[in-house]
Each structure stands twice: as C-alpha cells, then as structure tokens.
N, C-alpha and C positions, 0 to 999 in steps of 0.2 A: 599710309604705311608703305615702305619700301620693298616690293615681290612677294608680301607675306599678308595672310590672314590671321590677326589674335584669335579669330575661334579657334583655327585649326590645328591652336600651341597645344601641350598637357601641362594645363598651368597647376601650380601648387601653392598654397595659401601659405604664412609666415608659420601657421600651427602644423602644417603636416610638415614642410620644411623641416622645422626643428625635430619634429618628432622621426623623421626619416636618420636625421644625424643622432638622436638617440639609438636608436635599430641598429646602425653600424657599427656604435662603441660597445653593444648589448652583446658583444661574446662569449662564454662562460669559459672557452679554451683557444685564446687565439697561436697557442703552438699548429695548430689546423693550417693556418692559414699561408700559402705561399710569402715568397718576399716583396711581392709588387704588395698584395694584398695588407700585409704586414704592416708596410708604411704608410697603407691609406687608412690602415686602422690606427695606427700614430696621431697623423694630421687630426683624423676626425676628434682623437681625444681631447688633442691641444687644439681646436678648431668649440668643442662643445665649453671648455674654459672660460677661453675671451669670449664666446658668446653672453655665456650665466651672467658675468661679470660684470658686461656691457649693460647688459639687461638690468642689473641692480643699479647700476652707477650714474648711466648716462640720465642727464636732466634736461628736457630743454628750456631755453632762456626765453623768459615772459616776451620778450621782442618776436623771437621767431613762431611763439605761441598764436602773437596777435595777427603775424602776417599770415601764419596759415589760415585764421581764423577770415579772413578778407578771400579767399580763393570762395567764387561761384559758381564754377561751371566743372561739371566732373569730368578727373581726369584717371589713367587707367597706366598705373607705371607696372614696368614688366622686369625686373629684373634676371638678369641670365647669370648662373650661377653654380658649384657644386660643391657638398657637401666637405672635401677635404680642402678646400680654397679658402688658403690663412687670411689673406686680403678679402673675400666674403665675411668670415666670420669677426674679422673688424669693424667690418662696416653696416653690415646687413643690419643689425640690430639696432644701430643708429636711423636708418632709412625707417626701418620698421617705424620706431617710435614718432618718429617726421611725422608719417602715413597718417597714424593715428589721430594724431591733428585736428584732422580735415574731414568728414563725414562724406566728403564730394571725391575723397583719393581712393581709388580701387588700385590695391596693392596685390601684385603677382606674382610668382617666381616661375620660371620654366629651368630643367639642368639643361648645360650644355651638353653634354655628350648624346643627349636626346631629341635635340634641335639645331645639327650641325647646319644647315640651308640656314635657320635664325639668326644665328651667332654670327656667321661668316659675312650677315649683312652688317654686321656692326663690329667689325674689328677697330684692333689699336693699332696703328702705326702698323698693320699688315696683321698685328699676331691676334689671337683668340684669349683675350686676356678677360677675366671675370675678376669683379662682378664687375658687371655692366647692366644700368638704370637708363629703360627708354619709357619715356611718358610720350602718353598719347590721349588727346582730346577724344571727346565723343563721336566724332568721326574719324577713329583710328588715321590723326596725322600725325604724325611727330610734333611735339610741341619742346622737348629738348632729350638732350642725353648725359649720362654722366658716367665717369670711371675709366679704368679697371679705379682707382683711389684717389684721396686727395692730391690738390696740383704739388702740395708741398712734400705729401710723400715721391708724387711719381717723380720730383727731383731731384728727392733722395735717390732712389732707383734708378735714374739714366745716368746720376753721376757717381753713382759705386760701381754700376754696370762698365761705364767706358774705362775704368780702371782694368778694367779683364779679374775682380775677383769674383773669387766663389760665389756660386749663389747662394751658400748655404750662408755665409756670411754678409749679405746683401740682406736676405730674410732677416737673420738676425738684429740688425740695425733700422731693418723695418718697420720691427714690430717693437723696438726700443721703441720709435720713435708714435707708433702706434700706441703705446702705455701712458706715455707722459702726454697726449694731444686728447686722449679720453673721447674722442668723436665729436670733438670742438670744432677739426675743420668741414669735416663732412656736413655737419650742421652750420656751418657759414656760406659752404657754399651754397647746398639747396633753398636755406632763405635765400641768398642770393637770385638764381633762377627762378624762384615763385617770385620774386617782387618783378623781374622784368616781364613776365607774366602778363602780372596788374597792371603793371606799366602799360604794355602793349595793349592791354586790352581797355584801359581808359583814354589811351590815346584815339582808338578805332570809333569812341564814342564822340 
C-alpha cells in the first residue's frame, strides 16, 4: 500500500453506508437547513433513489457469477466515497453486489472528506473524484484500482466537459446514460479485472 495503513482508515460497511445516507434525508424540517446544506440534502435524496433502484434491478450474469466464484485468495476493496456523490450512488451498489460474490472479497468504504491524506493518494487526472475502488491482497498491495466511473461514461464526461458546458447539464446526460447502462458496464469491467487476476495468478503457477 502506497504512504498509508488500511487499519488506520474509519472504514464503513455497505450497511452503515446506506444507513448514514438514510440519516441525512431523515429531516423532519429541512427549511432549517442553510443553502450549502440544502443541496446536499437534495443530492442525498436523489442519490438514496438510484440507490433503492439499483438494488432491486441490478442482476449479475451467470458468467461473471462463475468468475467471481474462481477468486481464492482474499482480497480487501476499499472504496472512497460520499454520501451526496450521484456517481457513487450509480455505482456503489453494483460493486456492492459484485462483493457479495465472493466470500474471500472484504468490502469497505471510508468518506473522503474524512481521509483527505487517502484520497489524495489516488486521485484522477489530479482531481479528487469519487468513487474510487482500491483492492488490495492480503498483504495490503494494491492489486488494481477502479473509477471515479465507467470508461464509457468518463467519456461521456471529458467530451461534454471540453465543450465548456454546464455541469449541471454534463450530470444530467450522465446519468441518462447511467439509466439506460443499468450497471452493465461497471460489471464488465470488474469481471474484467478479476479474470486478469486469475490470469496472473495461474500464470505464477
């Protein structure tokens, strides 16, 4: 692992996770709340949505069932993450269900705003983009990384971006494209990554 110790995260399980972003849409008066605050009560709302939804919808395909089912040696994924991040709640739930798989996958969350030193080791192209999926073997090495999102969204995203539009309109288009993909690519790519894995690791043999 690169300048950091996994004990030393405050890691969060997929259940307190969700249950944290429950807590934050739990407001009985959100006239209360400043405007920063306001919109992160927003996001979290439309953020616990695609969550639920995910959760009922997403399947994964008998292939990527059997390849999970071939990983032997436990691995320890960390995801970095926070509760109003519309690109987390796309995807997180598809990882999750990944996770579930595998009996050898120790599945983690830490937020970024709580782990700035963590995050800063794994930025995108400089920025602090979440979520971001680092696996790590039993001896805390990096064994791959994944995100902020699928390759086919982030190039939705680099090519609305060098247009100079809005971002509220860039999200928007993102998460079109996030409805109709149902967490078909997230899950092509992590099989992906677990097979080179195997690969790698029957080749060592």
């Amino acid at each position: 692992m690169r300048n950091n110790e996994l004990i030393n995260l405050g890691f969060l399980t997929y259940s307190e996770l969700r249950n944290e972003l429950t807590r934050q849409i739990s407001i009985s008066d959100v006239s209360v709340l400043n405007e920063i605050d306001r919109k992160r009560y927003d996001l979290c709302r439309l953020n616990y949505q695609r969550t639920t939804r995910l959760e009922k919808t997403f399947i994964p395909e008998d292939e990527t069932i059997q390849i999970f089912s071939l990983i032997d040696k436990i691995q320890t994924w960390v995801v970095i993450t926070e509760t109003w991040c519309g690109d987390s709640a796309q995807n997180i739930p598809v990882i999750a269900k990944l996770a579930r798989l595998s009996d050898k996958i120790n599945l983690k969350f830490v937020l970024r705003e709580l782990n700035p030193e963590f995050m800063n080791t794994y930025l995108t192209n400089g920025a602090r983009s979440i979520p971001k999926l680092i696996a790590f073997d039993d001896n805390e090495k990096e064994i791959f990384s994944w995100g902020p999102r699928p390759e086919a969204a982030q190039k939705i995203y680099a090519d609305l971006k060098s247009t100079g539009l809005e971002k509220s309109f860039i999200n928007k288009e993102l998460h079109f494209w996030y409805g109709r993909n149902r967490g078909k690519e997230v899950e092509r790519e992590m099989k992906e990554l677990i097979e080179k894995i195997l690969s790698a690791s029957t080749v060592k043999l």
